[in-house]
N, C-alpha and C positions, 0 to 999 in steps of 0.2 A: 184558577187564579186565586189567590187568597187576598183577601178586602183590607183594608186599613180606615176603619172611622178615620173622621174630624179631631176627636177627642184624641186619639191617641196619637196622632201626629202631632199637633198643634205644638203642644209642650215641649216634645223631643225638638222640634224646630227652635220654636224659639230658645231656648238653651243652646244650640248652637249656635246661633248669631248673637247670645253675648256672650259666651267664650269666645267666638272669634272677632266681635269687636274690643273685648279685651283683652286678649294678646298683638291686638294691631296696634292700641293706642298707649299701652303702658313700656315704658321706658324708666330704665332704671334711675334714678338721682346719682351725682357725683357731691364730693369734696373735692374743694380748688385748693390747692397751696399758694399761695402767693412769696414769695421772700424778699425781705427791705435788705437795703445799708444801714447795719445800725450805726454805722458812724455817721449818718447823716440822719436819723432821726426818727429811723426804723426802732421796731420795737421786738424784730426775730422775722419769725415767718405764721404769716397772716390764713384767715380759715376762712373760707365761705361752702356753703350748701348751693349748688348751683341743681337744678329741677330740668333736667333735658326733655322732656315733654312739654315745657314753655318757654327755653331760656332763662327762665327766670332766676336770681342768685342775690343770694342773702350773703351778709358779713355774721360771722359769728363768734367773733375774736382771736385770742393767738390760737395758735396749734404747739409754740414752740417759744420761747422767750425766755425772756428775766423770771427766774424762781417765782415771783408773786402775780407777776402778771398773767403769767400762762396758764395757772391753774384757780386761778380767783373765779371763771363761771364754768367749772365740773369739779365740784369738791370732795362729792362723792368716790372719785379716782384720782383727786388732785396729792392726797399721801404718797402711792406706788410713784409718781412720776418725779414728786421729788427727789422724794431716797433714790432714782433711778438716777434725776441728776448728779444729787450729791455723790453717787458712786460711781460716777461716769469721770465725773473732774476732781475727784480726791487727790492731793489734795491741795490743790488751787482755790482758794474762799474764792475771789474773784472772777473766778470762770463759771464756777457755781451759782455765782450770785445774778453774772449778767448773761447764763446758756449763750446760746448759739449766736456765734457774732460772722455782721458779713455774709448771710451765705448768697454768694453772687448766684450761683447755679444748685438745682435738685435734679434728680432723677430717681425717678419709680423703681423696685425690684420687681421684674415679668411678675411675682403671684400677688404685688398691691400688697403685703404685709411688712414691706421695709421702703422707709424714703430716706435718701443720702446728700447730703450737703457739699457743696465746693466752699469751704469757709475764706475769702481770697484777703488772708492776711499775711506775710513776709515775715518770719517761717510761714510758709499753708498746713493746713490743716482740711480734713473731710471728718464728718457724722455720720453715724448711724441712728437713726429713729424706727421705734416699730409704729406704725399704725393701728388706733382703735376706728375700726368700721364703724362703730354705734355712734360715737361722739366724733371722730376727725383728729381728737389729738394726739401728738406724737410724745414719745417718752423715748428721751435720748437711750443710747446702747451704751456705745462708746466713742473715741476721739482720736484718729490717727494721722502720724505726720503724712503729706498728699510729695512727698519726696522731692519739692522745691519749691519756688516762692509764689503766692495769686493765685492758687488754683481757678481754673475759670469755666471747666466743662467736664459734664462725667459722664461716661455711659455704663449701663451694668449688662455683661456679655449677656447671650442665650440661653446658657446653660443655668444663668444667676449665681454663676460660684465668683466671677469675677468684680469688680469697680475697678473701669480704666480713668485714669485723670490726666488732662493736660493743662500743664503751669505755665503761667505768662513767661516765667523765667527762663522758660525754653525744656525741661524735662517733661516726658511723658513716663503715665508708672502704675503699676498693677497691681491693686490690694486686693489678696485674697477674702472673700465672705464666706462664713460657716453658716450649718444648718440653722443658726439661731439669729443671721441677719449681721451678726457681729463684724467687724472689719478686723484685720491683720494686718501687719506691718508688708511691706511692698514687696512682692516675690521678683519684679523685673522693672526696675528704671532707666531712662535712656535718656540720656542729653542729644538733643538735635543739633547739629553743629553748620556753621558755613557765615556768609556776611550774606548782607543785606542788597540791593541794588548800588544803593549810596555807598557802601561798604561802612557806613556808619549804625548801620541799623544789625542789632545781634536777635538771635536766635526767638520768637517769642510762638509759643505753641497756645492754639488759641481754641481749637477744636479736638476731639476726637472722636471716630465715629467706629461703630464694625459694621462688614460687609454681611447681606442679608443669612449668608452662609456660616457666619461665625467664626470664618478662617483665617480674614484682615483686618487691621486695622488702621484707620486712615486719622491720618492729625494736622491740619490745618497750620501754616506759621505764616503769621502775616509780616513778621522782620526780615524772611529768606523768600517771598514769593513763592515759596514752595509747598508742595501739599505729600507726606512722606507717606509710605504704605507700608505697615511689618505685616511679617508672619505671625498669626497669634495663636496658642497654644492653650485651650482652655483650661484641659487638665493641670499643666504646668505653671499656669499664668503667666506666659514669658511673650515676651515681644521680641524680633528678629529682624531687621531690613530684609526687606524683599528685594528682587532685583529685575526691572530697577526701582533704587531706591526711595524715587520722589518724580512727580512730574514738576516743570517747573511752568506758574503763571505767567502772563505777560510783567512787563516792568511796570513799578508799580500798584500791581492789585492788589497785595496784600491779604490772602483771601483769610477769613476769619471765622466764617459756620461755613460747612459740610450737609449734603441729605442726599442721599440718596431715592430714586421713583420709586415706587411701588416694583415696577414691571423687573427691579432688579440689576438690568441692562445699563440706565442713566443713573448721573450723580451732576450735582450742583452744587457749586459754590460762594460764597456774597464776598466779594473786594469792598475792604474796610476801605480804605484810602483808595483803589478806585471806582469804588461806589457804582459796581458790574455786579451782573451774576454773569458766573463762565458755566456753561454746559458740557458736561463730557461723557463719553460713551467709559465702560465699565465691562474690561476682561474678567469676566467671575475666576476662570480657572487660571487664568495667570498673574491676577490681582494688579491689571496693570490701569491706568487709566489715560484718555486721549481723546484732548480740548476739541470739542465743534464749534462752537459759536461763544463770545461774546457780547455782552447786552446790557448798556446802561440802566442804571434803575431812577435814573431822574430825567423828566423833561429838559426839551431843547432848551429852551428861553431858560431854563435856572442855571445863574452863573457864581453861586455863593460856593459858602464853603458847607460841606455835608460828609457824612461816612457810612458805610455800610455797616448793620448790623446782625441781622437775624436771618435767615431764609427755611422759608416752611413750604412743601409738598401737600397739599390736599390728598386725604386719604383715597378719592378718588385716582387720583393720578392726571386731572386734566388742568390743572391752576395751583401758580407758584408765588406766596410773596416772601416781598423782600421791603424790611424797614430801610429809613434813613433818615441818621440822625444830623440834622443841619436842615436839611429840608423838611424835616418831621412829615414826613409822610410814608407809605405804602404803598409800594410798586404790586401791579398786581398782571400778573403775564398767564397765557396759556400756552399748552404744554403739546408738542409732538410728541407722541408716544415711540413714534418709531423715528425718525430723523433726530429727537431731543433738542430741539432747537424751541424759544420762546418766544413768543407775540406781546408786544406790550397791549395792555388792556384799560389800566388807567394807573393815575397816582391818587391814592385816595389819601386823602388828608388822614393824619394821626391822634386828631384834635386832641392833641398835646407834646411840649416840649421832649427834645431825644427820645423817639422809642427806641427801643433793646428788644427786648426778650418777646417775641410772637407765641402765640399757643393755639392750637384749630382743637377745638373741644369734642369728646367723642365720638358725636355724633356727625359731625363734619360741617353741622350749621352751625356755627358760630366760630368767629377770633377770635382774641383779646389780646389787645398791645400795652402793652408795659409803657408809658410816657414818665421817663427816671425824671428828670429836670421838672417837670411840672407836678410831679407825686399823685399821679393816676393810671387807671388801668380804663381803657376802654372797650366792649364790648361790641361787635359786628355783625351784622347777618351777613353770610355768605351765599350770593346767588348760586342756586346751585346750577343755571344754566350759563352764568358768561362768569363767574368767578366774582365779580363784581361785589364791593365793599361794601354795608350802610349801618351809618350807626345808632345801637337803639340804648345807649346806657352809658353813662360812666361814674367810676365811682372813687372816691380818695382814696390812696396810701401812699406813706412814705418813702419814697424814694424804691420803687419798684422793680425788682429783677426777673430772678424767672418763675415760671407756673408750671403746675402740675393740677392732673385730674388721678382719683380711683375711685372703683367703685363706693358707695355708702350702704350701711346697712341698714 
């Protein structure tokens, strides 16, 4: 048998128990996007450093804004992102002078080196921005029409060649992306057509989502009750009605965000005006879909006036919230995996005025709910055995829409 000193073990040991206490305990840092209404007082779209080994998150000014604001603390790189604007909006002084206005909605490109904007003004408009990893700030590309008016939700396919948009106007529409992040003018737009319950209410497209497959796309209108499914073509960028074309809500739900479970199988959707989430099971190969259940997002005893706005999946897959604004608070439900059907769990306060926009940060321990009316974001620990809400932060901005995380370098 061959012997092993003291000595020579010792070392080799201990080296390995701090390699492997640091790869257990380090976690990457993120940058958060945040985006204002600059017409209520926003300033573009806001930057923090957020630390996922403490939660912890700092403001660290715009990422994106007014020409002088945005690039007043990285000066160093603040020339490139000018000229970057001035030739983005050439030649508009105006658009130049006050970048990116409005952007209600972002969305990531899958490789985190481009963030896209929903600018929700009548004409709409969407952005393209690239991503510096070292510092967080973005340097617009360029500025394309979003094919009707409000843009309010974007997703960027699988493949990353596509940005799908749907307009409160009622069009849904496909801008091709190139290898350089750049946006194109719309390869496939589609008017949503039909009346409303009331038959006063017109067409209004308020989501869109794709299927885990990359082969549907699902769009939300809360003016038609209805929730529409095409065929999507990535290669092509084209959208198709599927058939059939649309499931249709209960009267009056209005459904307005879309998500899909992990598991692939279930999807969910949040009733702006009836202040529900509907659960439904999800034909992958026929892209059809078909309601289970039902499930207010407000307690018994509240008799005011409220509306549904956001609904998030836990990347787990076992706990679902859903904001509301009127009640300002967050419905927080658990999840059958297999029946898809929700348990209510609590409503946790929102501590603060209308949330909108929800975001579960990457690591799956933390919220952040967007409170637009009261101009803050607050921050949540997420139980990770009952789903359960508590909050450890909040912090100002104006007038709040939606959040993003990528990685930081």
């Amino acid at each position: 048998m061959v012997g092993y000193s003291n000595k020579s073990v010792l070392p080799v040991f201990l080296a390995l128990v701090l390699v492997g206490c640091g790869s257990a305990s380090t976690k990457p840092d993120y940058w958060m996007y945040a985006g204002t209404y600059t017409t209520h007082g926003g300033k573009g779209i806001y930057l923090y450093k957020f630390y996922a080994a403490t939660g912890k998150i700092d403001a660290t000014g715009l990422a994106a804004g007014r020409l002088w604001q945005s690039n007043i603390d990285a000066l160093a790189s603040s020339p490139s992102r000018i000229l970057a604007q001035i030739r983005a909006e050439w030649p508009n002084v105006r658009m130049i002078a006050r970048g990116v206005q409005d952007p209600a909605f972002q969305i990531l490109h899958p490789n985190g080196r481009y963030l896209y904007t929903a600018n929700s003004k009548d004409p709409g408009t969407v952005s393209a921005f690239q991503v510096d990893p070292a510092n967080g700030k973005l340097t617009i590309l360029n500025t394309e029409p979003s094919s009707g008016g409000l843009p309010v939700f974007l997703t960027v396919d699988n493949s990353g060649k596509n940005l799908l948009v749907a307009n409160y106007s009622g069009t849904v529409a496909v801008l091709p992306i190139d290898s350089t992040g750049h946006l194109h003018h719309a390869t496939s737009v589609i008017g949503q057509q039909g009346w409303g319950p009331s038959q006063a209410l017109h067409p209004h497209a308020h989501s869109i989502v794709l299927s885990p497959d990359n082969r549907f796309a699902i769009s939300t209108d809360t003016g038609l009750d209805e929730i529409f499914v095409y065929k999507f073509d990535a290669n092509k960028g084209s959208l198709t009605l599927n058939e059939p074309p649309f499931v249709k809500m209960p009267p009056g739900t209005g459904p307005r965000h879309f998500v899909f479970h992990p598991n692939g199988n279930l999807a969910y959707a949040i009733g702006e005006s009836g202040s529900c989430v509907i659960s439904m099971r999800w034909d992958a190969q026929r892209g059809v879909l078909a309601l289970i259940q039902t499930i207010t997002t407000l307690p018994p005893d509240f008799h005011g006036e409220s509306a549904g706005a956001d609904v998030l999946i836990h990347p787990s897959g076992r706990f679902l919230y859903a904001s509301n604004r009127g009640h300002d608070s967050i419905a927080v439900f658990t999840v059958d995996p297999i029946e898809g059907t929700l348990t209510t769990v609590e409503y946790a306060s929102s501590y603060g005025k209308r949330p909108s926009n929800l975001r579960i940060d990457p690591t799956g321990n933390y919220l952040f709910g967007a409170n637009v009316f009261s101009s803050s974001i607050v921050q949540f620990r997420i139980d990770q055995q009952t789903g359960r809400l508590t909050p450890i932060r909040s912090f100002g901005i104006p007038y709040p829409m939606a959040m993003s995380f990528t990685p930081a370098r």
